[in-house]
N, C-alpha and C positions, 0 to 999 in steps of 0.2 A: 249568241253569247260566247259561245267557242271562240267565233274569230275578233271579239273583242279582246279575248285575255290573251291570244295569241300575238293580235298588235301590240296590243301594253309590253309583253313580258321582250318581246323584238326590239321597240324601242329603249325600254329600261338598261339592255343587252347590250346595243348599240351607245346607248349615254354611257355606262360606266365604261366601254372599252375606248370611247373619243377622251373621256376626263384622262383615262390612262395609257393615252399613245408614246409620251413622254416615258414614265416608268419599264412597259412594257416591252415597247421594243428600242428605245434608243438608249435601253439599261441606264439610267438616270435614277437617282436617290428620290426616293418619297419624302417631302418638302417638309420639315421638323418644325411640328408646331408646340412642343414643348415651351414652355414660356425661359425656364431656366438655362436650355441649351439652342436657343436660335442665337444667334449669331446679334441680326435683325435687331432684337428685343434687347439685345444684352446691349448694344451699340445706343439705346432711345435711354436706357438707367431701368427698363424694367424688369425686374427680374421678379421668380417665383414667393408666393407667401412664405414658405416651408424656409428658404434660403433667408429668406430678411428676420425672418423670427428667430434663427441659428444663430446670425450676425447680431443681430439685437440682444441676444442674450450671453455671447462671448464678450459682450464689451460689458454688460454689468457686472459678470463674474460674482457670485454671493459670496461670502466670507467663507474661509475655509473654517469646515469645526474639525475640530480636535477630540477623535472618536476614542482614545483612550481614557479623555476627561470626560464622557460622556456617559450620566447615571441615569436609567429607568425611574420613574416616578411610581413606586408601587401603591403608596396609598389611593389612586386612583382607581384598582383594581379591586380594591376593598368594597363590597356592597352593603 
């Protein structure tokens, strides 16, 4: 059982440091998978939900109110 968990955790040790030979030692950037700031992504038109729903809503723009004409409704208040 011992030398079971001792080959897993060797292997596991070995995969994550083969995925990371690039980062590790040739100091190379960690490959940005952010959807809004890849490069990649930005170049196909896809960009993040949070960003399209900003843009989507700077182009409605709601009416401006005019907060000095602006009266509380008290009888609603009333029970």
């Amino acid at each position: 059982m011992l030398q079971l968990l001792i080959i897993v955790t060797a292997l596991v040790s070995l995969s994550f440091l083969f995925l990371g030979i690039n980062i590790f030692f040739f100091g190379r950037k960690f490959p940005e998978t952010e959807v809004g700031t890849n490069r990649n992504m930005i170049r196909l038109g896809i960009r993040c939900p949070q960003c399209e729903e900003r843009s989507r809503y700077r182009k409605q723009r709601p009416v401006k109110v005019n907060l000095k004409n602006l009266r509380p409704d008290w009888t609603l208040l009333k029970g």
